[in-house]
Residue frames relative to the residue before (quaternion, step in Angstrom):
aa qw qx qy qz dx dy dz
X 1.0000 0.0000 0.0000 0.0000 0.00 0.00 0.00
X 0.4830 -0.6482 0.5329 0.2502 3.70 -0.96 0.99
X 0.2131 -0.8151 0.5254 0.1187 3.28 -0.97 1.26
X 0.3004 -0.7378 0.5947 0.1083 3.42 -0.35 0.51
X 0.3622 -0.6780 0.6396 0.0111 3.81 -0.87 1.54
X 0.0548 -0.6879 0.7217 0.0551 4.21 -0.71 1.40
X 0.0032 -0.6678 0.7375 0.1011 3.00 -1.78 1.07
X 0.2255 -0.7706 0.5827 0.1255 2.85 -1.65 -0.04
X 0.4997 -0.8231 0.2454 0.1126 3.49 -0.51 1.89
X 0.6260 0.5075 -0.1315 0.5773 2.71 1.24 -1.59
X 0.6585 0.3571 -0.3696 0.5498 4.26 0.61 0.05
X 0.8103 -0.2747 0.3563 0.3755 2.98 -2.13 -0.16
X 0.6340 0.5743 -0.3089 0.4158 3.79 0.54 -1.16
X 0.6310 0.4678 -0.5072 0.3547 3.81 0.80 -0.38
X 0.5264 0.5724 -0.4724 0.4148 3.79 1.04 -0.30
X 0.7545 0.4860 -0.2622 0.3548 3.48 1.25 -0.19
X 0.3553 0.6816 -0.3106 0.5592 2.92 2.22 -0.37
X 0.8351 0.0385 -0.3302 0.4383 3.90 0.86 -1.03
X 0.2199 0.6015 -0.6940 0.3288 3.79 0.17 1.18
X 0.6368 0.5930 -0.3372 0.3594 3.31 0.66 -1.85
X 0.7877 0.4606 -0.1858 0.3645 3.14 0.70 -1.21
X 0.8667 0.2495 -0.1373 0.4095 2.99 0.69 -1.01
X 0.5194 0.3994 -0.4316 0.6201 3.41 1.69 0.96
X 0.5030 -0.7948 0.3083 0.1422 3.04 1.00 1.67
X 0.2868 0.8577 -0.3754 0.2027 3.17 0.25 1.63
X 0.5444 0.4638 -0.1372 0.6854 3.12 2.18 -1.38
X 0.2503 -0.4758 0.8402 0.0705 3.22 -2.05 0.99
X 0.9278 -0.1934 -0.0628 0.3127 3.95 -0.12 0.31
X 0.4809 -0.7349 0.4620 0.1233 2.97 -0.75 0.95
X 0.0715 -0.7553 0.6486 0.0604 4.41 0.07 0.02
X 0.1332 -0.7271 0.6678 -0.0868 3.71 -0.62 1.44
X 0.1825 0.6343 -0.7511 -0.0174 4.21 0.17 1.13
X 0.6561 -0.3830 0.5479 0.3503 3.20 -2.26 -0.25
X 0.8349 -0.0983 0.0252 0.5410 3.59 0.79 -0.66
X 0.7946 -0.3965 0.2064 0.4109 3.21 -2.07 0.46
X 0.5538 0.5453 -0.4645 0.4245 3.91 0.84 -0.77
X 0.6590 0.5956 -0.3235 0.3261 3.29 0.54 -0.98
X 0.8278 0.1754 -0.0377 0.5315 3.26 0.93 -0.74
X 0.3216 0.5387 -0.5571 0.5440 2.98 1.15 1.63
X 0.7613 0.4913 -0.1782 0.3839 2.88 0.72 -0.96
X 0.4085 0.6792 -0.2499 0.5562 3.27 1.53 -0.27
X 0.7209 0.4712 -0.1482 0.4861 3.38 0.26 -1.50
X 0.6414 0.4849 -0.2850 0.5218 3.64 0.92 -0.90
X 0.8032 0.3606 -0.3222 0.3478 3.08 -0.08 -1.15
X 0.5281 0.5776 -0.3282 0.5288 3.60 1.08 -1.03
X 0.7335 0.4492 -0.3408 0.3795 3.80 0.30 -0.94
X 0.5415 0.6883 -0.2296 0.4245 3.61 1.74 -1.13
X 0.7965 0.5320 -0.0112 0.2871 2.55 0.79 -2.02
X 0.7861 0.1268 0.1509 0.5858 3.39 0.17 -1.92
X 0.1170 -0.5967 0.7791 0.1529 3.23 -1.57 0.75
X 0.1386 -0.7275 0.6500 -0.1705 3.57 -0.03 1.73
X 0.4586 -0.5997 0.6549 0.0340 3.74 -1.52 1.26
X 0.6334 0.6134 -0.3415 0.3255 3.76 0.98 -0.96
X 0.5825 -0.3583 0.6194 0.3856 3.84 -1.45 0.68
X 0.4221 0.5731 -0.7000 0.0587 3.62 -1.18 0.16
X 0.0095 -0.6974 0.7105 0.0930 2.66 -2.13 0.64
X 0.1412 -0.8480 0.4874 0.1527 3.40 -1.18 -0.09
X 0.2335 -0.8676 0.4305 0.0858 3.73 -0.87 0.64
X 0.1233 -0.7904 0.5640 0.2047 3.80 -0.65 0.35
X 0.4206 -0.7551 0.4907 0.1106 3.02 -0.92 1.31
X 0.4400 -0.7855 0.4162 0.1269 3.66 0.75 0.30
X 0.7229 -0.1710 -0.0735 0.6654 2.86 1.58 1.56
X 0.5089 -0.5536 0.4666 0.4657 3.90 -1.24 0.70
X 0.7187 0.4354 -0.4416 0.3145 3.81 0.12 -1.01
X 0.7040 0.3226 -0.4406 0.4540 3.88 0.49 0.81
X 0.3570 0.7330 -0.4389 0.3777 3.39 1.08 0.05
X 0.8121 0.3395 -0.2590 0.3977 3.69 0.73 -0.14
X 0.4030 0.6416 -0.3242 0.5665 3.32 2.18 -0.44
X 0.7532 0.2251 -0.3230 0.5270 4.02 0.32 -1.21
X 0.6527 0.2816 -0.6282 0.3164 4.04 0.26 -0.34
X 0.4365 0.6065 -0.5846 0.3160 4.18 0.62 -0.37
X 0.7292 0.4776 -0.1844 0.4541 3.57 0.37 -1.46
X 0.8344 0.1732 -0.3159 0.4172 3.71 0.59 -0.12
X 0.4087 0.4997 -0.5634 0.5156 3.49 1.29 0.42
X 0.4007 0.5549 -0.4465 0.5764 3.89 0.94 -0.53
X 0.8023 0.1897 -0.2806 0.4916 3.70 -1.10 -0.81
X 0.7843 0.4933 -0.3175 0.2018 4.02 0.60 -0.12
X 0.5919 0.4872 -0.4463 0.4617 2.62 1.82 0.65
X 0.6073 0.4560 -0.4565 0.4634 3.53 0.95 0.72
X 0.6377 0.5650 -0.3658 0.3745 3.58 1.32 0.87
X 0.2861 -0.8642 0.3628 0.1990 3.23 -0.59 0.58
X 0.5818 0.4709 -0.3693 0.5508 3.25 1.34 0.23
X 0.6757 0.4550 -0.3356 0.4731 4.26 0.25 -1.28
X 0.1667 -0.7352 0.6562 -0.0340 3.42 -0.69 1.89
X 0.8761 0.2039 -0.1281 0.4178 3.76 0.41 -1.07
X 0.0271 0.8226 -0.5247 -0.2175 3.19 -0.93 0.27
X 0.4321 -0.7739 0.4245 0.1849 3.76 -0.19 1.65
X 0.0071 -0.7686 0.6179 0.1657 3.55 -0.59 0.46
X 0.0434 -0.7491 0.6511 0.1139 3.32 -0.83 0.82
X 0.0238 0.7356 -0.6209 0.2698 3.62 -1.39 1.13
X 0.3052 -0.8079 0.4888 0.1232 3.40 -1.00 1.68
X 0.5735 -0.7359 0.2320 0.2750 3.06 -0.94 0.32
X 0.4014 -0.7664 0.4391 0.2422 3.18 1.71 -0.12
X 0.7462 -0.4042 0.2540 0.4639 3.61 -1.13 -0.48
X 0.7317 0.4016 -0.2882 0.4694 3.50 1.26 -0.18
X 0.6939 -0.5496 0.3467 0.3104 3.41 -1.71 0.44
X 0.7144 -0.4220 0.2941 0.4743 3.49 -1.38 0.70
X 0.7458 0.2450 -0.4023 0.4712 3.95 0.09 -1.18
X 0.5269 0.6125 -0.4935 0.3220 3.82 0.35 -0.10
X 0.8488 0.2488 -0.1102 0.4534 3.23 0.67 -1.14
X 0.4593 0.4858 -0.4961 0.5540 3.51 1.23 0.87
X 0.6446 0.4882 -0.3821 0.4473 3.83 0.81 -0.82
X 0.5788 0.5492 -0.4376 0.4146 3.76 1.08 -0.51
X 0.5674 0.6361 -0.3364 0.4003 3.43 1.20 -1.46
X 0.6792 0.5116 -0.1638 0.5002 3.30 0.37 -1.84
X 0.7939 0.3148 -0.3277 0.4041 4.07 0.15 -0.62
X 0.5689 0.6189 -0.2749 0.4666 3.66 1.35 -0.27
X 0.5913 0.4282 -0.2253 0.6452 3.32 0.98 -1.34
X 0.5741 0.4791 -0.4766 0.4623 4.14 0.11 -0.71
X 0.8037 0.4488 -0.1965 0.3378 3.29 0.09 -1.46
X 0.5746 0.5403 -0.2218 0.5733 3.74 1.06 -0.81
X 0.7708 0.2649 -0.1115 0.5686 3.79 0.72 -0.88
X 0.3291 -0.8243 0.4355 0.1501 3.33 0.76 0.41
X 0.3677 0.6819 -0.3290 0.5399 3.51 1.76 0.67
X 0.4491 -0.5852 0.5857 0.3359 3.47 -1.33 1.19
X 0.2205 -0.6862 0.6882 -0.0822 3.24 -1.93 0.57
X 0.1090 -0.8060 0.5816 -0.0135 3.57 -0.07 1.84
X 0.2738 -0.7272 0.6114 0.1497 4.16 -0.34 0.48
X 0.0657 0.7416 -0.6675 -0.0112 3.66 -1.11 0.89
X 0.1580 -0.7665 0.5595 0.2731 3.61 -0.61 0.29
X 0.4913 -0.6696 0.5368 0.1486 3.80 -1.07 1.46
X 0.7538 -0.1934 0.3131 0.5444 3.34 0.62 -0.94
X 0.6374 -0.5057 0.1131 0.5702 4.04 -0.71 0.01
X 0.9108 0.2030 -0.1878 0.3065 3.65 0.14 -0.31
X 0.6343 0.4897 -0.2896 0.5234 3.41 2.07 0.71
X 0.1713 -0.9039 0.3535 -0.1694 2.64 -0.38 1.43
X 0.3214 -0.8014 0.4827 0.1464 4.05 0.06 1.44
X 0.1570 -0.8085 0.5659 0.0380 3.43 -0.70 1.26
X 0.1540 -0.8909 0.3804 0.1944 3.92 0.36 0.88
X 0.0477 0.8566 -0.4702 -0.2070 3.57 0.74 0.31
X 0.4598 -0.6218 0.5640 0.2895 4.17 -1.03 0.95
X 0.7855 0.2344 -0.2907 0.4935 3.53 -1.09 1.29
X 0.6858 0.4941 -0.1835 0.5019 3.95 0.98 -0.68
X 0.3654 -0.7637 0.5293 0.0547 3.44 -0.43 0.94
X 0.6849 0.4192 -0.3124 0.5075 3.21 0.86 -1.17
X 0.7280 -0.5359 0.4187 0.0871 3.13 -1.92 1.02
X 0.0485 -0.7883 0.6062 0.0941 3.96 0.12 0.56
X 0.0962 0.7061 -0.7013 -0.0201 3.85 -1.07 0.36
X 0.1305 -0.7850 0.5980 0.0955 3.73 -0.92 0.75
X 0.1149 0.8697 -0.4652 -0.1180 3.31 -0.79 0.35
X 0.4820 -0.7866 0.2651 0.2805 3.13 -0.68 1.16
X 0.1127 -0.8568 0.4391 0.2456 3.92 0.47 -0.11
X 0.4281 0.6596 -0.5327 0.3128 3.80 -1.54 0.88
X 0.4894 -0.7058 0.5114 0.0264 2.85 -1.26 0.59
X 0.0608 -0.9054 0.4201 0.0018 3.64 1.04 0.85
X 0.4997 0.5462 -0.4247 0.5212 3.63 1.51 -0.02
X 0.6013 0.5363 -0.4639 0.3682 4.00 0.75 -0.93
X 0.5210 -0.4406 0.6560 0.3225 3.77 -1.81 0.55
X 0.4818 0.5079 -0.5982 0.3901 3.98 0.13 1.36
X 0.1892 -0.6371 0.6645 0.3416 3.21 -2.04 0.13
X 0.8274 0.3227 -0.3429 0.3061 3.08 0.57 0.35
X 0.3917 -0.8661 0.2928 0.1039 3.84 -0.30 1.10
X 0.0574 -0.9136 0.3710 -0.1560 3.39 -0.31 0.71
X 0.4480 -0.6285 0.4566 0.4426 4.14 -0.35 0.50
X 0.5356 0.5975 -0.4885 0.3427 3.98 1.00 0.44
X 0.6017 0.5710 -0.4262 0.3609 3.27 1.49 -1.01
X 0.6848 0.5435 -0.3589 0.3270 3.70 0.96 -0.69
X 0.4994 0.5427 -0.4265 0.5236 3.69 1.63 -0.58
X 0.7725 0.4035 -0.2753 0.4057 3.19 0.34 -1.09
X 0.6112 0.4992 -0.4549 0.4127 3.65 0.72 0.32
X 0.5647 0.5844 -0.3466 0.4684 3.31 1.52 -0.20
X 0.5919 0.5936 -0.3630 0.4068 3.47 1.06 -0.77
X 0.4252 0.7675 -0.2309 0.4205 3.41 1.20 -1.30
X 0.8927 0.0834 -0.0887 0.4339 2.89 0.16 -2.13
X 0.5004 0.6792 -0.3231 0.4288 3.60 1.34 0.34
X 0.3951 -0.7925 0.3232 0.3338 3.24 2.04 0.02
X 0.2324 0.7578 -0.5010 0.3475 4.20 2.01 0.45
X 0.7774 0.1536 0.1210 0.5978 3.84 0.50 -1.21
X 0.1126 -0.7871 0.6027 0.0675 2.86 -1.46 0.80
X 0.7849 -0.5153 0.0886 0.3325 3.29 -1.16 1.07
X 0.6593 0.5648 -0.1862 0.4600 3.46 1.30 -1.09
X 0.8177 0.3365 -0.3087 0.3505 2.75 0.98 -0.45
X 0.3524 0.7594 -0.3830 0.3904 3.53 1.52 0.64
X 0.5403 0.6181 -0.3905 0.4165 3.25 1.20 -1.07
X 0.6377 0.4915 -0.4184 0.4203 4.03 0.59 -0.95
X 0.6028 0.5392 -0.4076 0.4241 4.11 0.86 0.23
X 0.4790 -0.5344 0.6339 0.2884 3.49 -1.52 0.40
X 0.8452 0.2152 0.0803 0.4825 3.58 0.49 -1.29
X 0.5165 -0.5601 0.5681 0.3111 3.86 -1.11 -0.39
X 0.6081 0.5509 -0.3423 0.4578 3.69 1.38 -0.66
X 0.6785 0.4758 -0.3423 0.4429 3.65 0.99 -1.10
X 0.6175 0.4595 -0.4077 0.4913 3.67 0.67 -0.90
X 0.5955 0.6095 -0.3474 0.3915 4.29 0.61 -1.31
X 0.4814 0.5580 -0.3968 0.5473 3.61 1.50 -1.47
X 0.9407 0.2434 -0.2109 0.1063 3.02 -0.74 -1.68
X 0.3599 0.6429 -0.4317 0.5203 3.35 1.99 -0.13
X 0.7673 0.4403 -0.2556 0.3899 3.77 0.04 -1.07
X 0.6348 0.5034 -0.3454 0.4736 3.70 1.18 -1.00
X 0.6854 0.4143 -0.3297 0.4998 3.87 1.09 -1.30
X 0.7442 0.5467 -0.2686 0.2741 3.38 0.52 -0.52
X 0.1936 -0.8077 0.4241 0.3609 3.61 1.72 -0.61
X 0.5453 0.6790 -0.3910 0.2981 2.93 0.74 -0.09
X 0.2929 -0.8060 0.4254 0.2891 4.32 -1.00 -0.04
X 0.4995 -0.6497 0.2232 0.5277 4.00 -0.63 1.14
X 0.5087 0.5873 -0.4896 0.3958 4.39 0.87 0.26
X 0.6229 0.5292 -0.3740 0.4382 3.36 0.65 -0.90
X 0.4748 0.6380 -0.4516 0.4044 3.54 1.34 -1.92
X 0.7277 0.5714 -0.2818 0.2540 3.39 -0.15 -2.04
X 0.7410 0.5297 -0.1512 0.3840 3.07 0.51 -2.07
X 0.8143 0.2270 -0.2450 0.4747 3.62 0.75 -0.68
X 0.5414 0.6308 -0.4701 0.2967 3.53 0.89 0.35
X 0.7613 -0.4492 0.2162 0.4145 3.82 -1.55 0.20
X 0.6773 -0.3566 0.3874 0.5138 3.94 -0.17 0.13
X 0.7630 0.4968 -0.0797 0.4059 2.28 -0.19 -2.68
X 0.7354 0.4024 -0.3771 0.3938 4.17 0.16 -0.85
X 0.5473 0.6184 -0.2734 0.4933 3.40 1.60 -1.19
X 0.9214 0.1825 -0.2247 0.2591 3.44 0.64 -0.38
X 0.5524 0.5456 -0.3803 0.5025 2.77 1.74 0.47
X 0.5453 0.5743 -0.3600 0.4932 3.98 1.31 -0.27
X 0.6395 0.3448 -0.0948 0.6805 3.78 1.37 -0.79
X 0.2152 0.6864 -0.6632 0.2068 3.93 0.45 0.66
X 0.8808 0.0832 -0.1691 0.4344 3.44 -0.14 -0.70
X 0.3412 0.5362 -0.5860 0.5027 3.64 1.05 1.19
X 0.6836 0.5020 -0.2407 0.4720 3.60 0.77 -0.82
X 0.6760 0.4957 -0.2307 0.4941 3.39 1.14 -0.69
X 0.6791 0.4131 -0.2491 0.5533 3.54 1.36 -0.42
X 0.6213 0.5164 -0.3584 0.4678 3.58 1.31 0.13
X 0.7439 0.3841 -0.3156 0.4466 2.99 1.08 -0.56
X 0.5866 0.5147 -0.4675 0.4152 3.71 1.67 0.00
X 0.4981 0.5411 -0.4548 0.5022 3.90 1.36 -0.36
X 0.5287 -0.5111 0.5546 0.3895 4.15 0.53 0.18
X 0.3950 0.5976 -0.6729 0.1845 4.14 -0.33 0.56
């Protein structure tokens, strides 16, 4: 099973994030906005791939730093010689995928003071080309646009697993605003954590709730 390496920026350990890096050790870095985000990561990768690659991943403890730590490690990646990609993961919120990658892409430009070419991979991955940086940027937008939500999020995909794991049942979602509040209370009643969710669920549910998480892992090179 592929192990996946948590840091954390905003502590002491990110000075170890850039040793890691720059004592050429990581092949990718994963930049989510938050801790779901990279739970869910960890699962699916663990589920998923039995990947050889360095990887690590970080939650940024909200989107509005999510462009400060990928600035700062595309920064430490051009003095590495191994860390090719850096994954951005990032919900969509109330707006669409190219909406909320162009925010990503005009923030991070503007902070890094670095052109920024935009390519769209497919509907919610998205190639970020930065001028002077070698290393590889991929965003992806996460959500479920089929759920009864306006607003979108890397819960709608947990929570499509519950669904298909038979945990919840459809009707009884409608009584939510979101996929996070219903994900909350599944995970609080359940003691249980959304990796474990992953780790013990059916393949087949694991890969069809996480289709195009799986599809963006395997375009970032895992």
């Amino acid at each position: 099973m592929a192990e996946v390496l948590q840091l954390k920026p905003k502590e002491s350990s990110f000075f170890q994030m850039a040793k890691n890096v720059t004592g050429r050790r990581l092949d990718i870095i994963f930049v989510c906005e938050g801790k779901r985000d990279s739970e869910v990561l960890k699962g699916v990768i663990g589920k998923i791939f039995e990947s050889t690659k360095n990887m690590a991943v970080t939650d940024c403890e909200g989107k509005d730093a999510v462009t400060e730590v990928a600035k700062d490690i595309a920064a430490l990646a051009s003095v590495s010689r191994t860390l090719k990609t850096l994954p951005i993961v990032i919900d969509a919120d109330n707006y669409s995928p190219v909406e909320r990658a162009r925010a990503i892409a005009n923030s991070l430009q503007a902070r890094a003071n670095i052109d920024i070419e935009m390519t769209e991979v497919c509907e919610d991955i998205f190639e970020l080309q930065l001028q002077g940086f070698s290393v590889k940027v991929f965003v992806k937008v996460a959500g479920d646009f089929s759920l009864p939500y306006k607003k979108h999020a890397i819960d709608d995909h947990v929570l499509r697993l519950l669904l298909l794991e038979n945990l919840v049942e459809m009707e009884k979602i409608k009584k939510y605003d979101t996929a996070k509040e219903c994900v909350d209370e599944f995970i609080e009643s359940s003691s249980t954590t959304v990796k474990e969710l992953i780790l013990n669920a059916q393949l087949e549910n694991v890969q069809d709730a996480f289709e195009n998480l799986i599809k963006y892992l395997k375009t970032v090179g895992i």
